[in-house]
VEXGURO-717179 format. One line per 10 residues: number of its first residue (from 1); their letters; for each residue x negated, y, z negated of C-alpha. Coordinates in steps of 0.5 Angstrom, whole numbers, plus 500, padded with zeros to 3 digits. Example, Ala and Ser with C-alpha at 12.3 -4.5 7.8 and 13.67 -1.06 7.14 Angstrom:
BEGIN
1 = AS = 475,491,484 ~ 473,498,486
//
This chain:
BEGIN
1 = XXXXXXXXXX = 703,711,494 ~ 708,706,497 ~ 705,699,499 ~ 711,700,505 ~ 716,705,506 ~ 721,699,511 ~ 727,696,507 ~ 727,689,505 ~ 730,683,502 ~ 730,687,495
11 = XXXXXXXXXX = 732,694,498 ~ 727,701,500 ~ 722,701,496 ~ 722,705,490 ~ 715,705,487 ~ 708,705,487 ~ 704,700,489 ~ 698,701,485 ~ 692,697,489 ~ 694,702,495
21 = XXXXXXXXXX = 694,709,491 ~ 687,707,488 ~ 685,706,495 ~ 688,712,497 ~ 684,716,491 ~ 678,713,494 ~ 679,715,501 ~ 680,722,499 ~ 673,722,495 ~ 670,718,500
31 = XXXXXXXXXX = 672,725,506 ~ 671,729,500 ~ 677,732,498 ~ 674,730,491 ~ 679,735,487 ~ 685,732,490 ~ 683,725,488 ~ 681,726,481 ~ 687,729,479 ~ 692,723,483
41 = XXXXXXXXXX = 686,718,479 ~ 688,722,472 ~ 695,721,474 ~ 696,715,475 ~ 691,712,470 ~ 696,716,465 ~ 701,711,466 ~ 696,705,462 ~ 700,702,457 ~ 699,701,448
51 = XXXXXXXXXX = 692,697,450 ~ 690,699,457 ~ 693,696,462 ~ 696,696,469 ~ 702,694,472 ~ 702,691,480 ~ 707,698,481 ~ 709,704,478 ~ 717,706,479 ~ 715,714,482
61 = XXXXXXXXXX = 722,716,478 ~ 721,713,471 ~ 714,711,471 ~ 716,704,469 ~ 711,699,470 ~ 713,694,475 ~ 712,687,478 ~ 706,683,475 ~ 702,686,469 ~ 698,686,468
71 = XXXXXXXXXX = 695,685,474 ~ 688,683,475 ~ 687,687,483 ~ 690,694,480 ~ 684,693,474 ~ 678,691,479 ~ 682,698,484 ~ 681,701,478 ~ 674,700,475 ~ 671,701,482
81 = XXXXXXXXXX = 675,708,483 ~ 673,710,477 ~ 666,708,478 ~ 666,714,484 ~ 667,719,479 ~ 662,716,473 ~ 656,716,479 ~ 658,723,482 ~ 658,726,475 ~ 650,722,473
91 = XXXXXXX = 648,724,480 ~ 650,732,479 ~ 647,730,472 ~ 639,727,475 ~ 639,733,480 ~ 640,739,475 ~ 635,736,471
//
């Protein structure tokens, strides 16, 4: 998800800003378009580097990572996201028990 779309000093944007794309994953979870937000999540958790780890954007076209990296908010969007799905997945486990 773009942070901004408006030209700037360095041009029209051209990337993701991963903070924004996660908190776009999790609004889509929170009004219930839980599919759509698992496979952006899946998605944008592809683009993890060797070890792990995230950069501040991601370049829509050659899914190079941009900006600071690795990025301390992008990892905390990331735990918090992901932790959505674990507690729906643990939910839906406690309720068929």
């Amino acid at each position: 998800m773009y942070r901004y779309k408006s030209k700037d000093d360095f041009g029209k944007p051209t990337s993701a800003f991963t903070i924004c794309t996660f908190c776009l994953i999790e609004a889509l979870y929170v009004i219930g378009e839980r599919e759509e937000a698992k496979e952006i999540f899946d998605n944008l958790i592809k683009n993890v580097n060797h070890v792990g780890l995230l950069s501040e954007d991601l370049d829509f076209e050659t899914k190079r990572r941009l900006g600071n990296f690795p990025q301390a908010y992008s990892h905390l969007a990331l735990i918090n996201t992901a932790s959505l799905f674990v507690e729906e997945k643990t939910l839906s486990q406690f309720i068929r028990a």
